[in-house]
C-alpha positions in Angstrom: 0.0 0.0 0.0 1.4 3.2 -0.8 1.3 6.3 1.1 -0.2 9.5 0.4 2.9 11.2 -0.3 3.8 8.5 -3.0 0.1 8.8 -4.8 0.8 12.6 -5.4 3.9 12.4 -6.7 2.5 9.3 -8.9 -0.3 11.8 -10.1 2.3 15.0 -10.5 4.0 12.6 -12.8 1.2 11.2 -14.4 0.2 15.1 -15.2 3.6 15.9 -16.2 3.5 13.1 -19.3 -0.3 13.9 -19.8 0.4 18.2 -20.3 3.7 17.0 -22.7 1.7 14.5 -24.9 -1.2 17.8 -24.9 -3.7 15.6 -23.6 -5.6 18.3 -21.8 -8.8 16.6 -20.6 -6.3 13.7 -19.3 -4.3 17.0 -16.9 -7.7 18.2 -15.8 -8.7 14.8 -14.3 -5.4 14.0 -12.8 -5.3 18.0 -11.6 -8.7 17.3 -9.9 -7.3 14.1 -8.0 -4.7 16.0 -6.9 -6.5 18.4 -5.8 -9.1 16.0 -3.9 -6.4 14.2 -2.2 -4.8 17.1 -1.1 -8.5 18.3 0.7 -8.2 14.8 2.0 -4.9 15.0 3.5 -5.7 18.5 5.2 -8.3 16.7 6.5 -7.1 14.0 8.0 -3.7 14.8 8.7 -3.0 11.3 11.3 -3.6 9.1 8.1 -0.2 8.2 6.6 -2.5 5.2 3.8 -3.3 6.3 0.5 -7.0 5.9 0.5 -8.7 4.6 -2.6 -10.3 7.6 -5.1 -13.8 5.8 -3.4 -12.8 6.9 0.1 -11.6 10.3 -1.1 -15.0 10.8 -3.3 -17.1 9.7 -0.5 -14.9 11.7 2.4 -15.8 14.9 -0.2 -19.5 13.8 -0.9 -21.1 12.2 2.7 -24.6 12.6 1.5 -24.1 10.8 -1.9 -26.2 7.5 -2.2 -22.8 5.3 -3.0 -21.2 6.1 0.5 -24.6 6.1 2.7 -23.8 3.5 5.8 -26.7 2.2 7.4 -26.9 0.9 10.8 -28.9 -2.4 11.4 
């Protein structure tokens, strides 16, 4: 499992190649993970895991119907 410093700098790179091939829509999606996991990480500043793009979506989006957790 890789830490969350190691999935940014997997993303920075992945935007690096994506802005030199000119691939813009590619940059903006890898620009907006960065971005998310950065909110995450300010967030939860104790977690040292990368957490999947899931846990980041549903950390940003609590209400959504995908991350809902019901108690039985």
């Amino acid at each position: 499992m890789s830490t969350i410093a190691e999935q940014l700098q997997t993303y920075r790179s992945a935007l690096s190649e994506a802005q030199v091939k000119g691939d813009q829509a590619i940059a903006r999606k890898i620009e907006q993970q960065i971005k998310e996991l950065e909110e995450f990480q300010q967030r939860h500043p104790e977690e040292a895991d990368a957490p999947s793009p899931f846990e980041v979506f549903c950390d940003l989006n609590p209400s959504d119907i995908n991350c809902r957790v019901y108690d039985d």
